[in-house]
N, C-alpha and C positions, 0 to 999 in steps of 0.2 A: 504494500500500500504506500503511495506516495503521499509527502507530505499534504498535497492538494486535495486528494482522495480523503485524509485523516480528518483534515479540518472541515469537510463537506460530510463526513460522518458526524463529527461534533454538533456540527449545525443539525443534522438532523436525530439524532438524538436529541438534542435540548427544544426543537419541535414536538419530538414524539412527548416528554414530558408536558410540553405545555399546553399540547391539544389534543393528545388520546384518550377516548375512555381507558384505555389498556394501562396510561400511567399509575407509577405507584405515587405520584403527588396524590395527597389528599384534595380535596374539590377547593377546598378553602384558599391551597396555597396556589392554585395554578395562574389566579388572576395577575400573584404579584410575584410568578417565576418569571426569573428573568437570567437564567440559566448557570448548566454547570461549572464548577471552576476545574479547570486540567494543568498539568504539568504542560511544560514546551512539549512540542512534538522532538522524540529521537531517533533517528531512524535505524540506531546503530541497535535498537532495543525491539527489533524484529529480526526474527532469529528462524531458522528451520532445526529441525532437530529429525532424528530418526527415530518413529514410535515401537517402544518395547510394547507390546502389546499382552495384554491381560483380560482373563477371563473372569476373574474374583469379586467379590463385592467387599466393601469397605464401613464398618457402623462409623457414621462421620457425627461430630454434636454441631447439635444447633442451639442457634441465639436464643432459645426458649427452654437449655438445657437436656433437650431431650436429644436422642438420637435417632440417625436414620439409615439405612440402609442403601450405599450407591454402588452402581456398577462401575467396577475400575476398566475403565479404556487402556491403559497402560502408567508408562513411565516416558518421558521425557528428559534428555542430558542437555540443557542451555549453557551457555555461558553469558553472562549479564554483568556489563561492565567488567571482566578481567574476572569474574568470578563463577565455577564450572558448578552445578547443581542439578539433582537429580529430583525431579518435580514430578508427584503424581498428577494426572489427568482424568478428570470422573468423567460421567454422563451427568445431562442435567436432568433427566428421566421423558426428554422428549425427542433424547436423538442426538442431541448437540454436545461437543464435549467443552469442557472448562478447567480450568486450576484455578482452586480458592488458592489464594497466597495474602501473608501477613508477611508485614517486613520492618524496620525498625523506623518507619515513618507513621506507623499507626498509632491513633490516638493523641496526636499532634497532626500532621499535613495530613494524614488518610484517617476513614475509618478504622476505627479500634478494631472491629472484627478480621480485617481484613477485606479483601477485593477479589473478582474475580476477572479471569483473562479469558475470553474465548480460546477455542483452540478450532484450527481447519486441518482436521486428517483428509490430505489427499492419497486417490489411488494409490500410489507409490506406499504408502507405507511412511512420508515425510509427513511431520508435523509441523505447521504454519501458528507461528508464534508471536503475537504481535503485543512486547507488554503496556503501547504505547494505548491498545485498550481497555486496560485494566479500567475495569468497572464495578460501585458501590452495589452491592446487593439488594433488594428492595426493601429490607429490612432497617435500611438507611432511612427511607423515607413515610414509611409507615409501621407502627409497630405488631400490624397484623400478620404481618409478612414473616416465618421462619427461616432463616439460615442457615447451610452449614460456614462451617468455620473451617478455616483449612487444616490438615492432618499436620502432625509435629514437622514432615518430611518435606512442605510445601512452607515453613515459617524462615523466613530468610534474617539471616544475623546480621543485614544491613541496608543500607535505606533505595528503595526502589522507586526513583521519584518519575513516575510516566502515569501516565493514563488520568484518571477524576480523582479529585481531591475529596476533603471533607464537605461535605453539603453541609451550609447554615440555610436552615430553614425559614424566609422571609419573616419580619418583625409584625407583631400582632397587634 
């Protein structure tokens, strides 16, 4: 994805919140969203990798304490700024795959729980890694919404500054 392509997502995500039924803004806040805050785009933080692939399921917690059960897509080996890491990759239970990842920016610049990255497995068996989409959970923005939280294997010991920030929710 080219920088141009990134910031033509941005915009439309920050659409999708402001004018979908599907948003997780609550009704009240969409009047006065006036959209997400993101890291610079980098483009050196889109990565392909080779998927280990996996048949197992993983009991992952969520933001409500409880757990749940996900299908592991595999494993993933990045390197992310000069640093080599082996990152699980779920299902989101509709087909798509994701890494929850937490990194030492959370609870300061990102959510505390952590974010989540899309991932694109293509035919090949490569994995299309882009952490420049790390994205808030919906549990960000509504507290109906359950989470998982990323596994110990996906908590990175240093700060990953790409994709949305912390969301402040408009002033009442």
């Amino acid at each position: 994805m080219t920088i141009i392509e990134l910031l033509e997502y941005r915009r439309e995500r920050d659409r999708f919140f402001a004018e979908s039924y599907a948003s997780p803004l609550p009704d009240e806040d969409r009047a006065s969203f006036t959209g997400l805050s993101y890291f610079p785009p980098k483009p050196a933080l889109a990565v392909r990798a080779s998927l280990l692939r996996s048949k197992g399921t993983a009991r992952i917690a969520h933001t409500t304490g409880a757990d749940r059960s996900y299908h592991v897509v595999g494993t993933v080996e990045v390197t992310i700024e000069g640093r080599t890491r082996t990152l699980t990759v779920l299902n989101t239970g509709d087909g798509e795959a994701f890494i929850p990842i937490r990194d030492t920016t959370a609870g300061t610049e990102t959510y505390e729980g952590g974010r989540y990255v899309p991932v694109e497995i293509r035919d090949d068996g490569i994995a299309v890694v882009d952490f420049n989409l790390a994205q808030n959970p919906w549990c960000v923005y509504d507290d109906e919404f359950a989470c998982p939280l990323p596994p110990p294997e996906n908590v990175l010991p240093f700060p990953l500054r790409a994709g949305e920030m912390t969301y402040e929710p408009p002033a009442s």
